[in-house]
MARSE-620675 format. One line per field, with one value per residue: residue number from 0; residue in three letters; chain; y negated, x negated, z of N, C-alpha, C in turn. Coordinates in steps of 0.001 Angstrom, whole numbers, plus 500000, padded with zeros to 6 digits. Last residue first. Layout:
! MARSE-620675
balum: (NUM/...)
torse: (ALA/...)
torro: (A/...)
n_v: (Y/...)
n_u: (X/...)
n_w: (Z/...)
ca_v: (Y/...)
ca_u: (X/...)
ca_w: (Z/...)
c_v: (Y/...)
c_u: (X/...)
c_w: (Z/...)
END
This chain:
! MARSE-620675
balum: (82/81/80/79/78/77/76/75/74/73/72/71/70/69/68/67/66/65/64/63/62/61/60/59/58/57/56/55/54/53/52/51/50/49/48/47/46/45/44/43/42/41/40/39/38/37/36/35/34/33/32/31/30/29/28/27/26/25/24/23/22/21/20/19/18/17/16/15/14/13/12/11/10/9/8/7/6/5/4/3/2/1/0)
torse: (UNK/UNK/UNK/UNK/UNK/UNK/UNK/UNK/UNK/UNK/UNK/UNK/UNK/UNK/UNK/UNK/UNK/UNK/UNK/UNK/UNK/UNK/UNK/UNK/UNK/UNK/UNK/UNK/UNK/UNK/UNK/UNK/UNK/UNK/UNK/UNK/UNK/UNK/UNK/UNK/UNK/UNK/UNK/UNK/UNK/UNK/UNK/UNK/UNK/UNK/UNK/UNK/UNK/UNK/UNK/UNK/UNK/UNK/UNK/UNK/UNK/UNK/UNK/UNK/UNK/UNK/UNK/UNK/UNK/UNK/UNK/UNK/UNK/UNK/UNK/UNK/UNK/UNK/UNK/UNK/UNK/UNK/UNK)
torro: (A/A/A/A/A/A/A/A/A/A/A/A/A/A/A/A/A/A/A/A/A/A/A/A/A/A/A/A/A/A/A/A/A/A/A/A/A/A/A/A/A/A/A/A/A/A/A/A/A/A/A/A/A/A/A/A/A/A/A/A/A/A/A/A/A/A/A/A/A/A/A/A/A/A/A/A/A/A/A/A/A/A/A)
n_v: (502634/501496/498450/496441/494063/494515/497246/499515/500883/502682/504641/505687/507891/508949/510292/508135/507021/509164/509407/507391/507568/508702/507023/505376/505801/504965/502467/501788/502082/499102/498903/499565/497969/495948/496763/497604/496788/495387/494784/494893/494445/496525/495553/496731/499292/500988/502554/503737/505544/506908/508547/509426/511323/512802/513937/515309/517359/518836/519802/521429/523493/524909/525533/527745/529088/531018/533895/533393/532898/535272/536317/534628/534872/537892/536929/535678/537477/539211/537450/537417/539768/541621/545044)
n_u: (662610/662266/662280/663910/665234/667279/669554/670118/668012/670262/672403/674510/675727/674487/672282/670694/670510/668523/666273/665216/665117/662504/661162/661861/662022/659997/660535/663133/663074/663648/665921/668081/667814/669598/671481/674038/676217/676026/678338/677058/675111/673205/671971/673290/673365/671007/671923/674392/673786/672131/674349/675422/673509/673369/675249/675521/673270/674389/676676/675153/673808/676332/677321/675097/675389/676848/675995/673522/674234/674161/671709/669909/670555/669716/666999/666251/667123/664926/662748/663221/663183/660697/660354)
n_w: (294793/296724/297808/300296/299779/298225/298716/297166/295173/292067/292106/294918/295976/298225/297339/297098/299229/300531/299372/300152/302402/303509/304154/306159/308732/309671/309745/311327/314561/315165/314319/316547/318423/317029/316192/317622/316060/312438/310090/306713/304752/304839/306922/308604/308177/308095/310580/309577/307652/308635/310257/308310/307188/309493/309333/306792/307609/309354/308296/305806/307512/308543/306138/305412/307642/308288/308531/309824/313265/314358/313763/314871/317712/317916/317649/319546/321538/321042/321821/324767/325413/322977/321876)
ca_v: (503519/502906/499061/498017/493686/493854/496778/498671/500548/501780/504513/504361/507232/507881/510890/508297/505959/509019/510001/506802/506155/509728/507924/504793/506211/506094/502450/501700/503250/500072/497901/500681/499582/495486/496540/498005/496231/496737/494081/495344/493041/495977/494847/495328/498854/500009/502400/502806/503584/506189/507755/508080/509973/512011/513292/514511/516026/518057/518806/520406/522278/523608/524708/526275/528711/529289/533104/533537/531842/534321/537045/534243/533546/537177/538179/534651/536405/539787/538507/536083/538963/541330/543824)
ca_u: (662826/661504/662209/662932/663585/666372/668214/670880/668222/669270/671187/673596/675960/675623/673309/671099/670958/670379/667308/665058/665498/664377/661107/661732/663151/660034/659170/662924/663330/662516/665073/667388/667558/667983/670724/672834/675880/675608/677474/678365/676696/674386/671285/673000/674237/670420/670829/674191/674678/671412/672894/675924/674186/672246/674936/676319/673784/673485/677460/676383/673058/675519/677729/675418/674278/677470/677441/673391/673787/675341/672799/669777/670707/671007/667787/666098/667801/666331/662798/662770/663960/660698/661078)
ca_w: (292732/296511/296372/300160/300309/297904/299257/297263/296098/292551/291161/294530/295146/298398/297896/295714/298708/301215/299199/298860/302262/303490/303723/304953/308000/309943/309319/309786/313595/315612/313923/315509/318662/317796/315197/317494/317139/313588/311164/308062/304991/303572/305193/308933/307949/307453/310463/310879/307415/307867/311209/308941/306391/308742/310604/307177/306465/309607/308747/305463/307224/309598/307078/304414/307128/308316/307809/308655/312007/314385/313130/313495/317168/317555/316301/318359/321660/321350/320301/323840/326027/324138/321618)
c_v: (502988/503231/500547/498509/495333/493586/495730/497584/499612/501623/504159/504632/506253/507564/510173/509608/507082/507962/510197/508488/506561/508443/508757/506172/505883/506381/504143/502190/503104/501306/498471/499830/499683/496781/496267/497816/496768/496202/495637/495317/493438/494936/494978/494572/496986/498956/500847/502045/503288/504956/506763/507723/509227/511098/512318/513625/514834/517130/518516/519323/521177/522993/523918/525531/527202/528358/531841/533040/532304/533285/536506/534996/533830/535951/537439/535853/535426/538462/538860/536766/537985/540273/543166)
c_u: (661920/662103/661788/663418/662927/664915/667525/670372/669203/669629/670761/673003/675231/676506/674436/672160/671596/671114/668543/666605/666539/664939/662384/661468/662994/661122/659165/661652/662809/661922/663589/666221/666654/667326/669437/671273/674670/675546/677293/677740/677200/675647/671943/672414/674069/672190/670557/672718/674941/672763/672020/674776/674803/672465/674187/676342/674224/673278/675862/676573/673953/674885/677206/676635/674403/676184/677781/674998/673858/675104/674301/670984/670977/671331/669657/666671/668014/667134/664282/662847/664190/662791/661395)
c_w: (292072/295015/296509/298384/300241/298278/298537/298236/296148/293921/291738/293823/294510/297406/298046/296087/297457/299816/299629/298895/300981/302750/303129/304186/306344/308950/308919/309207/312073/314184/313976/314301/317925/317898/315779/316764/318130/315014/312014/309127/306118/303857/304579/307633/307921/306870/309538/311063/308953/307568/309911/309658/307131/307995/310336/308315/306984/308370/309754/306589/306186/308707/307945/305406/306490/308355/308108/308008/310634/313182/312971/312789/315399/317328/316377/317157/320174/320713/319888/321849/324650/324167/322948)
END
């Protein structure tokens, strides 16, 4: 068992009890990075909006499942239909 073997055992022995935590508050990173993201189409001004304008082509994907994590049946979106 090499240095590098050692290291990724205890990584994974610290990790198993907060398993469902981290990937809770990577969620959660993810849902605001997505209402920062497409905050400028729901009415709330982004002062970033030139940035992340970039990003949408890539984010369209995940799109369809932050909206209905939010709450939203439908896109709340007029110009992106993914339902």
């Amino acid at each position: 068992m090499g240095f590098k073997d050692f290291l990724k055992l205890y990584d994974e022995i610290l990790r198993q009890g907060h398993r469902t935590e981290i990937l809770r508050e990577l969620r959660d990173e993810d849902d605001l990075f997505f209402l920062l993201l497409y905050s400028e189409m729901l009415g709330l001004p982004n002062p970033v909006s030139f940035y992340t304008l970039e990003l949408y082509p890539y984010m369209l994907e995940k799109f369809h499942d932050w909206h209905k994590r939010m709450g939203m049946e439908k896109s709340p979106l007029s110009g992106f239909r993914c339902c």
